[in-house]
N, C-alpha and C positions, 0 to 999 in steps of 0.2 A: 684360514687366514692367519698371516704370519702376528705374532703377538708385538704389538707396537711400542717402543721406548722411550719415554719423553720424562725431560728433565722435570724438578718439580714445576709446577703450574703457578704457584709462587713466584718463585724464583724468577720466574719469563716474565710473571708481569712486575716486577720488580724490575728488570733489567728494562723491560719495554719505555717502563715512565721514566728514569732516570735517563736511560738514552734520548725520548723524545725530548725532555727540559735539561738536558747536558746538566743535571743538577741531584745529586741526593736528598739533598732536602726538599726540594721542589718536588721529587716522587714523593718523600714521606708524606708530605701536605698534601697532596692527591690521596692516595690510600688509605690516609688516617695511622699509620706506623710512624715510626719515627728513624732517623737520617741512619742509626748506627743499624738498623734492622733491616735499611735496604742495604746496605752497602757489605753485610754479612750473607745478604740472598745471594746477590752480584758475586761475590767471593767462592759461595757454594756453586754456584754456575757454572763458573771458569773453571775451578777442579774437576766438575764434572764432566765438561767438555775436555778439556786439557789445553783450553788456546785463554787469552787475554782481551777481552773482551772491548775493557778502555784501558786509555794511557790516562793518569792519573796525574793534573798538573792541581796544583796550587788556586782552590777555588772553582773549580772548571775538570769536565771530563768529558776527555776525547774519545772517539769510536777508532777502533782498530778498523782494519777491513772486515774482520769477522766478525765485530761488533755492527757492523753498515749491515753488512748482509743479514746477520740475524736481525736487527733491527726491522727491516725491510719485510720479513717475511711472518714477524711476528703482528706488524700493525697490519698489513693486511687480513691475518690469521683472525687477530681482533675487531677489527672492523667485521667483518661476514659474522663471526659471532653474534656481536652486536646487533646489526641489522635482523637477525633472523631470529634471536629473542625480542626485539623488540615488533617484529611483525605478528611473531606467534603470541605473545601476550597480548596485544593490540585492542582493546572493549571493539567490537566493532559500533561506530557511531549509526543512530537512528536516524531515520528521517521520516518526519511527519507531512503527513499528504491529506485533503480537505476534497471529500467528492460530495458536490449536491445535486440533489434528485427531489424528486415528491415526496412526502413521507408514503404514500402507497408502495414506489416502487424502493424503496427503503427496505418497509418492514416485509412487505409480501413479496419480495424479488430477491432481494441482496443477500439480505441476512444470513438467510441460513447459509452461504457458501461463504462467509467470511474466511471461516476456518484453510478454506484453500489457497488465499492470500498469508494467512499468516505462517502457514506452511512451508512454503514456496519462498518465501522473506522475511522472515521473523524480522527482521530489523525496521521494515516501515509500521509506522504507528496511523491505522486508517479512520482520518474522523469524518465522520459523514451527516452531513447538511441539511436537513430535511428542513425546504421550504419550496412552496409552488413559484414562489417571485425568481427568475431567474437574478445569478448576483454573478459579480464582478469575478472572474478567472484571471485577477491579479496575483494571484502566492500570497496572498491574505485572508479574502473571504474567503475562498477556496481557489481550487488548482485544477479541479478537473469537475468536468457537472454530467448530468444526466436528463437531456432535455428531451421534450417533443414539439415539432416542428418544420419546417420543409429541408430542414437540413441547409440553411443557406445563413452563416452567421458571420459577417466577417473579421478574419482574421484568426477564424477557428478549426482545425480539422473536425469534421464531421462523421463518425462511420455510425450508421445501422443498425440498430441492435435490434429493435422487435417492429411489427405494426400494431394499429393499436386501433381493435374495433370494439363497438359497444352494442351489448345483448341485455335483452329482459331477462332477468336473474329469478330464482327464490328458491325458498328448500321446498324441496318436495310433499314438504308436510299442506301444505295449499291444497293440493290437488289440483292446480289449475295447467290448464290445455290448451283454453282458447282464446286469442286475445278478446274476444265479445264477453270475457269473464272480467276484465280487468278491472271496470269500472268499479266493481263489487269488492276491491281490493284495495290497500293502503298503497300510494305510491312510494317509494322512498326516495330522496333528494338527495343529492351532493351537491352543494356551491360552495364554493370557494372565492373569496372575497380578493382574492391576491390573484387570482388569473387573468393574465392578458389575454387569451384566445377568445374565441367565439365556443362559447357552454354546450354541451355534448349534452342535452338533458332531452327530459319527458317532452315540451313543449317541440324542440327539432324531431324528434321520434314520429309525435302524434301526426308529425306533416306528411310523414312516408305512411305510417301504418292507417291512420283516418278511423280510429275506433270511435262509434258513435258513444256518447254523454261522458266520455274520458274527461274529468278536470285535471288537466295537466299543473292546477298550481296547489293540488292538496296533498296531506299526507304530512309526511315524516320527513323532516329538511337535517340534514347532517354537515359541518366542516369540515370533518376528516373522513376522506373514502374508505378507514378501514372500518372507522365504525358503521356507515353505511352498509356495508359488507357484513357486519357481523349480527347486524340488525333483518338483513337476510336473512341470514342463518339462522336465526331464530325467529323464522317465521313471523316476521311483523310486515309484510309486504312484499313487494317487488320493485327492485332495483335495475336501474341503467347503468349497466359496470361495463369494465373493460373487458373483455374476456380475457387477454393473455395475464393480469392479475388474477384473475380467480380460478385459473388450472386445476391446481390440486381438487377446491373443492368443487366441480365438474367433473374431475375424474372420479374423485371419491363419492359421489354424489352427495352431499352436503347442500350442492345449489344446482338447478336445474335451468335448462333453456326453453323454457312452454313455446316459444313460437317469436316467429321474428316481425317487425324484419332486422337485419344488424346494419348498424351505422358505422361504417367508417372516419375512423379517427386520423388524426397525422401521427405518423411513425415518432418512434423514439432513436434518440441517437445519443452516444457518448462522442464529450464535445471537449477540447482541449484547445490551447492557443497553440498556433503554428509554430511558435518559436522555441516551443519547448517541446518540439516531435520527439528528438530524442534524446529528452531529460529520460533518464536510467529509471527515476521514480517512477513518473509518469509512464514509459512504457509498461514498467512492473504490472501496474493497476490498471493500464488497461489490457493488458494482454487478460488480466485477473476477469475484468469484466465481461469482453468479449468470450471467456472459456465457458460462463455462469448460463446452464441450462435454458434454456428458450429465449436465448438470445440469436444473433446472426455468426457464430463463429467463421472469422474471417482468420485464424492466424497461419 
């Protein structure tokens, strides 16, 4: 490539501002130099060009033709400059997005796949909700939730993420096999005080399974389903969990299935307001969710 020749870089912007305000002092006060220092750029300009840049009246300076044209060609020149340093510096601005869910499917679902959102979009800040009460998907409480339900909420998009059945749990350190064993065991509880559904518990189970001297109201009662869970896990009992939470420790055998039967739960769905189908955040997080292992990916 041919080696390119351009007058001083000074000098053009010198000439630039004096031509835009037909004033030497008016560029000085732009630049921060002073009237004699543009008018000395200008001067070096024209020598170097060999043409006349302005006509030089009393107070006031006129553009030649070749002053118009360079003129013309330098604001342009400057503007794209401008634009494209100040795109390329540009902080990109955050945006913060509020998803609520149970704390089960919080701690035991989401979490560990964070990292694939913030990958994917460094720039969203994701805070997440964990309470059973469903809340308000106004762009306040939060923006997007993570319910279960028949999927029917109005004025919400609804998709599918998991279904949600519930199995007799415990580590295998029990040794139990057969539900005629249970009674001999702690049950473990989960109620939740904040749930509008109808309770997935011991007492609906015992109506399918019919194990004789079962007290469905003894045992070991918990708030939070993880601790219930972990209270599994440490062999204090047997639990009515959900299977698609306790994955890992099923696969890893941690918690075992002695015998059923399983109850069927209502599905889980990520749940958004219509109106914001396609807010850019909004999509972001849920394309993020729906990608997040043992869910429905739909994308």
């Amino acid at each position: 490539m041919a080696q390119r020749w351009l007058p001083s870089l000074s000098a053009l912007r010198a000439f630039e501002a004096a031509a835009r305000h037909e004033s030497a002092k008016r560029a000085a006060e732009e630049l921060s130099v002073t009237a004699t220092a543009i008018s000395h750029q200008i001067r070096a300009l024209e020598e170097s060009l060999g043409v006349a840049l302005f006509l030089r009246k009393p107070r006031q300076l006129e553009l030649t033709a070749q002053g118009r044209e360079l003129r013309q060609t330098l604001e342009t020149a400057f503007d794209s400059i401008s634009a494209t340093v100040e795109r390329l510096s540009a902080v990109p601005s955050r945006q913060a997005i509020t998803l609520s869910t149970t704390p089960a499917v919080a701690m035991r679902w989401l979490l560990s796949w964070v990292c694939l959102l913030r990958e994917a979009h460094p720039t969203i800040d994701l805070r997440i909700h964990a309470s059973h009460e469903p809340v308000a998907l106004d762009g306040v409480t939060a923006d997007i939730a993570i319910r279960y339900g028949d999927g029917r909420w109005p004025g919400l998009v609804a998709e599918k993420l998991f279904d949600n059945s519930f199995i007799p749990t415990c580590s295998p350190l029990l040794g139990l096999h057969d539900a005629a064993e249970l009674p001999r065991h702690s049950l473990i509880h989960f109620r939740n005080q904040a749930a509008v559904s109808s309770p997935l518990d011991w007492a609906l189970w015992q109506k399918q399974a019919q194990v004789p001297g079962l007290d469905v109201n003894a045992g070991l009662v918990f708030s939070d389903e993880t601790h219930a869970v972990s209270a599994a896990i440490g062999a204090q009992g047997v639990a009515l969990m959900s299977r698609q939470l306790i994955e890992d420790e099923l696969r890893e055998g941690r918690l075992v299935q002695p015998f059923g039967p399983e109850i069927e739960g209502k599905p889980f769905f990520l749940v958004y307001p219509e109106s914001r189908r396609n807010d850019p955040t909004i999509r972001a997080v849920r394309d993020w969710v729906m990608a997040v292992p043992g869910g429905l990916c739909t994308l």
